[in-house]
C-alpha positions, -999 to +999 in steps of 0.1 A: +254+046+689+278+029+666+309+056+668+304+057+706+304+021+703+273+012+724+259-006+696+285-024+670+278-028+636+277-062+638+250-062+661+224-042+640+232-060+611+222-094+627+190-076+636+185-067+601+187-095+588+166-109+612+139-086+600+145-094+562+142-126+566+110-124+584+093-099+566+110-102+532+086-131+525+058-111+530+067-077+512+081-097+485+107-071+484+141-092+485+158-107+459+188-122+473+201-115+506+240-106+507+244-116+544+278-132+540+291-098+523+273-082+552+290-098+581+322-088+564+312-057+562+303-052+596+330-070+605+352-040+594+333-017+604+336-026+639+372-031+634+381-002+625+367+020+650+381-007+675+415+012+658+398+046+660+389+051+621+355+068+623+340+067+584+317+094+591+276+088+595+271+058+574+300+043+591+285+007+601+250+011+589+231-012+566+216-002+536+197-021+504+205-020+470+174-015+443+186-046+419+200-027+390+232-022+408+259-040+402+279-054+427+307-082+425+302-119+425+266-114+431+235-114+405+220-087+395+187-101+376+171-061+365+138-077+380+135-092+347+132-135+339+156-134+309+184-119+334+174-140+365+211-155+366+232-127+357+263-122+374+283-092+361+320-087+373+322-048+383+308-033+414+288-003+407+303+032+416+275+043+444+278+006+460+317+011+458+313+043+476+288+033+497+314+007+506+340+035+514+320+052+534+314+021+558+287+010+548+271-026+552+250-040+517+224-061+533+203-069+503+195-068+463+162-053+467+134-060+442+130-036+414+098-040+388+111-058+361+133-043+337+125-011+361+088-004+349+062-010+377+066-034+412+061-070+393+093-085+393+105-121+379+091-136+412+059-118+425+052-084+430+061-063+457+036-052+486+032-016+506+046-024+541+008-001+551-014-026+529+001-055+518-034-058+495-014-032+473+017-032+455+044-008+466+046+009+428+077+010+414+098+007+398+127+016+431+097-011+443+121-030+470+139+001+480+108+018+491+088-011+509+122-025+528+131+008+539+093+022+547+094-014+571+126-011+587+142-041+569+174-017+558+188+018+575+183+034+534+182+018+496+195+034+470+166+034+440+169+049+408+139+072+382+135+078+351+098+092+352+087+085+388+104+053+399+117+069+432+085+097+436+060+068+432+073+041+460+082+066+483+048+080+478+032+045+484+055+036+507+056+070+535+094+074+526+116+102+521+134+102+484+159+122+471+161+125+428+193+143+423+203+166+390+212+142+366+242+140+366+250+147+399+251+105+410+274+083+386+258+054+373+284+035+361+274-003+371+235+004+368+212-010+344+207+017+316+166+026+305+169+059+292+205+075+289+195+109+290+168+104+319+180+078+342+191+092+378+203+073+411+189+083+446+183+075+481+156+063+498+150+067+534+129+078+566+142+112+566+149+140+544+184+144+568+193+105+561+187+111+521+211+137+524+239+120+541+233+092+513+238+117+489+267+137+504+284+099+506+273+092+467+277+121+448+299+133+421+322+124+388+347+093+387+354+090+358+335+065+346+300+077+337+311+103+314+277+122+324+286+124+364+301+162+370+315+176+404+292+203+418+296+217+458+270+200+482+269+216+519+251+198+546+235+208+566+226+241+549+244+265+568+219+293+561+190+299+575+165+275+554+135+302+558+152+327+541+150+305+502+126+319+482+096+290+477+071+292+451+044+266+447+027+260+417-008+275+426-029+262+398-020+226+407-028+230+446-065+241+438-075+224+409-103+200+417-087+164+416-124+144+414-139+159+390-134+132+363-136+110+389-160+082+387-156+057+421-163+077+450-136+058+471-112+075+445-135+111+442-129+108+486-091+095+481-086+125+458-101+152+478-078+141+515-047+139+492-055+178+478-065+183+515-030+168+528-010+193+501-028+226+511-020+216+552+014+214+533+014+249+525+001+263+554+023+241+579+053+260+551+037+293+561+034+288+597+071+280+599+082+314+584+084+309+544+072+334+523+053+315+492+054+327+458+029+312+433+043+302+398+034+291+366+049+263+351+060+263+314+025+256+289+040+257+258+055+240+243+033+208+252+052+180+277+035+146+275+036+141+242+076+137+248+074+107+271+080+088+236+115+106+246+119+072+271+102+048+249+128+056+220+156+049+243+146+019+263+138+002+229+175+006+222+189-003+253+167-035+248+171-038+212+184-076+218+162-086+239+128-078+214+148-086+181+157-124+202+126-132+212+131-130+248+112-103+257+085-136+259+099-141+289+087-110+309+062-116+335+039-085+326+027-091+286-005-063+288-009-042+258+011-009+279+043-034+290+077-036+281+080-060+257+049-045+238+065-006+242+095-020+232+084-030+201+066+003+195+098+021+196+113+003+173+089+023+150+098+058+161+112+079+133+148+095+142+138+126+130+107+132+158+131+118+183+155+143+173+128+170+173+117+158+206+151+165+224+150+199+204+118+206+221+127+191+251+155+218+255+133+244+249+115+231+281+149+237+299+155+268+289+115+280+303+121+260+333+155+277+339+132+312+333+110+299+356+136+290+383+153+329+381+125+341+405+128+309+434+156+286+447+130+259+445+092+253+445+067+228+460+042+208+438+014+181+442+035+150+437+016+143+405+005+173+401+002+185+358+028+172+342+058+183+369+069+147+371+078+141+337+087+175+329+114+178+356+122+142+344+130+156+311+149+186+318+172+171+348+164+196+378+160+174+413+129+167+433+127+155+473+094+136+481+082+137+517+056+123+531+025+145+540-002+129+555-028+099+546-058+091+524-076+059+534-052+045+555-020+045+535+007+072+525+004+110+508+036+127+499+040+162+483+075+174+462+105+202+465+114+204+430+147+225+428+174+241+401+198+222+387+221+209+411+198+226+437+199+197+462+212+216+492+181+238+489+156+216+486+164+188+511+169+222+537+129+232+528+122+195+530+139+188+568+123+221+577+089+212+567+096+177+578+105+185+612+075+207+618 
């Protein structure tokens, strides 16, 4: 609508911000609106089709940044009390190119504080399906604004499940690149070797035009790389070789289950992922069952995160000001932060030695399929792909008691074009 000009960018920005304003309250999802950066935007946009410059897709359409991005003249408060007025002076590379590509910023969306959970500085963010809940976090904002139609896409960030987990709560579609694959120069930093930037949106196709707009080095983030990304996959998407990690599909869910809402919650979400399978089936893909890597262990190297957020908060616990954080139970920040003060470098060091050990299993693991599909929490999948880099899309798949199930494509490293075709296919059906 916007590049025939039927609708101007200008227009549906107005009618965004309409909808922030009036649901924003509610969701507890915006930080600060941008609106007079937006109009500008828009503004643009509309001016320069009016001279015939089409930008390509994103081209007039207004998006939400999670509030760990920088951007220019603007705060960017990390969720967190002790940062509440920080205004830093560089735009961040994803907002810069989300800028290029025509893009309009509506809004810093909410982010659990210091990216950890969906309690930020000023309440806590609330599923757009049951505003009783939280939306989970940490990409908290980018999940609920989007799932409610407040922006056209965010742009959230994980480290262990901080894009999976709201856009599991929230009935979105999320993209987790490779790391490496999204620069995140002008991003808060949690874990250096973990952290990864992604979109957020209602459709596998839109997270993939984010991506295609987002992606690559610039010499900046000295861990962004250049790798090829095609879209649409101009294959056929049937003919990828899926596996599906068969132990995780059929393992009973509520049997340490206490609650029987939770037991009957558990049982429609297993239901939900074994329609998954079947609806793949149906479509045409052939399903091979794998085994993830068992040895050597993978939760016990979650201390992996702990060790580097500690450092990349080290001033904030050695001032005192880690006080200031909303959340003070025993598993928070400030208390984790102080645990990893205590973490020897050497099991650190021998973590990261196991850890690419994991890679190289995964890699083995990965020979057989371009990708596989997993229960989104399914064993330790989520922090093990975490750990070793390779990219995830989470879709949607059904409902359990009224709000959202999702299910994941986990593929190789730099495997996005593969798994967001599998995804749309299975989405589409």
């Amino acid at each position: 609508l916007i590049r025939s000009r039927q609708l101007s960018s200008a227009e549906l920005t107005r009618l965004y911000l309409d909808r922030l304003k009036r649901f924003g309250p509610q969701l507890e999802c915006v930080i600060r609106l941008t609106e007079e950066l937006a109009l500008e935007q828009a503004a643009r946009a509309d001016q320069a089709l009016a001279r015939g410059e089409y930008l390509g897709p994103l081209h007039g359409i207004p998006w939400g940044a999670k509030d760990l991005l920088a951007v220019s003249g603007y705060r960017t408060t990390w969720g967190a009390k002790p940062y509440e007025d920080q205004v830093l002076s560089e735009t961040s590379t994803v907002a810069a190119r989300l800028e290029d590509s025509g893009g309009v910023l509506l809004a810093k969306l909410t982010l659990g504080a210091l990216a950890w959970g969906d309690v930020w500085y000023g309440g806590r963010t609330r599923n757009p399906w049951d505003a009783e809940q939280g939306s989970s976090g940490s990409s908290a904002g980018s999940a609920a604004a989007t799932a409610a139609g407040l922006v056209g896409y965010a742009i959230g960030s994980e480290t262990w499940g901080s894009i999976v987990s709201p856009a599991t709560r929230c009935g979105v579609s999320g993209l987790r690149p490779t790391f490496g694959r999204v620069s995140r120069h002008g991003a808060m930093a949690l874990a250096w070797s973990m952290d990864k930037l992604g979109p957020l949106a209602r459709t596998v196709d839109d997270c993939a035009l984010v991506f295609a707009a987002i992606h690559g080095a610039d010499g900046r983030d000295p861990t962004a790389i250049d790798r090829d990304f095609r879209w649409p996959e101009p294959g056929e998407p049937r003919s990828l070789r899926v596996g599906y990690v068969q132990a995780l599909f059929e393992e009973d869910r509520s049997v340490d289950l206490e609650d029987d809402d939770e037991r009957r919650r558990a049982a429609q979400w297993q239901d939900n992922d074994l329609r998954t399978l079947d609806v793949l089936r149906e479509i045409g893909f052939d399903l091979v069952p794998i085994r993830l890597p068992e040895e050597p262990a993978v939760a016990p190297l979650s201390f992996i995160l702990t060790a580097e957020a500690a450092t990349a908060f080290d001033g904030l616990t050695r001032g005192g000001r880690d006080d200031l954080l909303v959340r003070q139970i025993e598993q928070a920040w400030p208390n984790v932060f102080r645990q990893g003060q205590m973490i020897p470098a050497v099991e650190y060091i021998r973590a990261n030695r196991i850890r690419t050990l994991l890679g190289r299993r995964m890699e083995q693991v990965m020979a057989d399929v371009d990708l596989y599909v997993c229960p989104s929490y399914g064993g330790d999948n989520l922090l093990l792909t975490n750990l070793t880099g390779h990219p995830c899309v989470v879709v949607p798949n059904g409902f359990a008691d009224g709000t959202p199930t999702s299910v994941t494509f986990n593929g190789r490293l730099y495997g996005e074009t593969e798994i967001l075709a599998a995804a749309r296919a299975y989405q589409q059906a």
